[in-house]
N, C-alpha and C positions, 0 to 999 in steps of 0.2 A: 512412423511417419505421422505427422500431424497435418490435418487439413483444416482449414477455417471452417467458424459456424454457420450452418445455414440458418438464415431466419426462415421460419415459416414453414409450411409443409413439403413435404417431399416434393410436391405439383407445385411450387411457388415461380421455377423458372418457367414452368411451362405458363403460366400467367404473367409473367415479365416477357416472351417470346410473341406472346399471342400479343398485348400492351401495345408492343413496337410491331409489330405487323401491323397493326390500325392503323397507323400514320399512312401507309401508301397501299393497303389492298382489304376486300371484303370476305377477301376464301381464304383458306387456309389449307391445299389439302399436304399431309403428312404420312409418312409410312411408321408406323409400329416404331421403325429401328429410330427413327429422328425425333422421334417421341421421348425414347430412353435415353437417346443422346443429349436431349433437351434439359432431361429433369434430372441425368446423371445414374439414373439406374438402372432396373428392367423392370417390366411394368410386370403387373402381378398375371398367374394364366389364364384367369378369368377374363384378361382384356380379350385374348387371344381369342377366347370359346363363345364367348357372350357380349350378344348385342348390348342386352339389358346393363353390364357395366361401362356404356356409352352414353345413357338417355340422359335428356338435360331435366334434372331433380335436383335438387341444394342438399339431397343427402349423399354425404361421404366428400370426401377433402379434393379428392378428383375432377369431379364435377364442376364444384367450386371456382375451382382454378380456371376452367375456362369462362362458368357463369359469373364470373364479379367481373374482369375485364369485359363483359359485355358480347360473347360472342357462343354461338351454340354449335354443336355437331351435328352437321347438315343429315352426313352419308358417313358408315362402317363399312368396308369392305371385308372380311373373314379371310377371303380366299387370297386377296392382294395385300393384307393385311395394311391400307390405308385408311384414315379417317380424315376426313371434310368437318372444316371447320367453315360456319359463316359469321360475321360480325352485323351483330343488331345495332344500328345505326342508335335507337330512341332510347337506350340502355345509356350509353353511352355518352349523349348528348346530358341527360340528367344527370349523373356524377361528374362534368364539365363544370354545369352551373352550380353546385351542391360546393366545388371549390373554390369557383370565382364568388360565391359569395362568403365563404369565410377567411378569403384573403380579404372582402372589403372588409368585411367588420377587424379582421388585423390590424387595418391602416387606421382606424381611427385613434388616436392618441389620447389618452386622460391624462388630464393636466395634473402633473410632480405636486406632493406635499411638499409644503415649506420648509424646508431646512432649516433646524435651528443652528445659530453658529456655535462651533467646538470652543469650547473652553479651554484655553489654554493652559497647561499644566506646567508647573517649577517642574526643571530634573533635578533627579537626585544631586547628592552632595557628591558620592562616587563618580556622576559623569560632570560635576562640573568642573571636581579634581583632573579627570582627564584631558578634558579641554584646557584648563591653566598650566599642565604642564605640557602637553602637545604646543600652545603658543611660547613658553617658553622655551624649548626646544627650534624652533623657528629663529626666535629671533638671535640665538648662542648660535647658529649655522651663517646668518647674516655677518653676524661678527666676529668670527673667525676666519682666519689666513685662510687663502686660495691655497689647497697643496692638489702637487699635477703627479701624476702616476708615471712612470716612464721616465725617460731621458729629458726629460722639459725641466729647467732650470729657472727658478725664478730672477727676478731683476734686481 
């Protein structure tokens, strides 16, 4: 069985999940199992046993995933095996304008170098042999009898 490639880290959907939850809510909370179901795996035991692989730090790929889309883990629960996510509003607002301004500098256009015009090249002797007899072949079909295929008789 073949499945396509993932870009990015094993956590990248759960940073596309979390992405699109900003658009209409500021929590997130999540059970362990919608976690795995999220990122396609199962999360290692350590989520399981330990807080400490929950804190919001930029070290490890996990982490990441929730801290670049802008949003941090509020609350762990061990026993209910949920985490709480909340979305930092001012994270987010700055990588907004960070893109609206390098779509402006996109839009501005530098004026095209001048194009010098192409030089027009002779073709060969071999295509121009082909072209005089392709036109004669043309005009030997002009002038030659109509013949009809079938039962049609000419006049």
């Amino acid at each position: 069985m073949v499945s396509p490639r993932r870009l990015g880290t094993k956590y990248s959907p759960l940073s596309r999940y979390l992405a699109r939850r900003a658009s209409f809510t500021d929590v997130a909370m999540l059970s362990f199992r919608q976690i795995e179901g999220i990122i396609g795996g199962s999360l290692p035991s350590v989520a399981f046993q330990s807080i400490e692989w929950w804190e919001n730090t930029r070290a490890g790929a996990h982490r990441q995933a929730w801290l670049n889309v802008g949003w941090r883990v509020e609350h762990v629960d061990l026993e209910k095996k949920t985490a709480t996510f909340r979305r930092e509003k001012g994270i987010l607002r700055v990588k907004k304008e960070k893109a609206k301004k390098t779509r402006k500098e996109k839009k501005t256009l530098k004026p095209l170098p001048k194009a010098e015009p192409r030089k027009r090249r002779t073709p060969s002797k071999t295509k121009m042999a082909k072209m005089v007899a392709r036109l004669k072949n043309i005009e030997r079909q002009k002038m030659a009898p109509r013949t009809y295929s079938g039962k049609f008789k000419s006049r």
